[in-house]
C-alpha positions, 0 to 999 in steps of 0.5 A: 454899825453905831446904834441908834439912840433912843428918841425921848418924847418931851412935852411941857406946861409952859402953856400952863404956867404962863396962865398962871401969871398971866403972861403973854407969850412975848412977856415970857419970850423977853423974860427968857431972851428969845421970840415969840415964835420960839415960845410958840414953837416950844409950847406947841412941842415943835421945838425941843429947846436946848438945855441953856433955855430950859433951864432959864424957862424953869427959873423963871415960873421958879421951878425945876426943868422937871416941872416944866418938861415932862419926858415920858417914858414909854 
C-alpha cells in the first residue's frame, strides 16, 4: 500500500501585490501569458498553479515564489 502524501495548503498575495501596482487582472494575466479566469482562480485559491506560472507570477511583482505563496505548515 503506497502512503498518502501530504496535501500542503498554499495561499498567496497576488491580490496584494497587483494592488500595489495598480494592476488588473487582465493586465497581470497578459504580463504572465494566461486568462483572467486563471489569476482569478489563482488569487481565490481555487487553483494551485504549476510551478512554470509560479515562477513568472514572482518574477514579475520581482519577487521569490516565497513571497508570493505562502505554504503553511500546520
Amino acid at each position: 500500500m503506497t502512503p498518502k502524501r501530504p496535501r500542503l495548503k498554499v495561499s498567496n498575495r497576488l491580490r496584494v501585490l497587483r494592488a500595489e501596482e495598480g494592476l488588473t487582472q487582465e493586465q497581470l494575466a497578459a504580463d504572465v501569458g494566461v486568462t483572467r479566469v486563471t489569476i482569478n482562480c489563482v488569487e481565490r485559491g481555487e487553483y494551485l498553479p504549476s510551478l512554470e506560472l509560479g515562477l513568472l507570477l514572482a518574477r514579475r511583482f520581482g519577487r521569490t515564489v516565497e513571497e508570493v505563496f505562502i505554504v503553511d505548515e500546520k
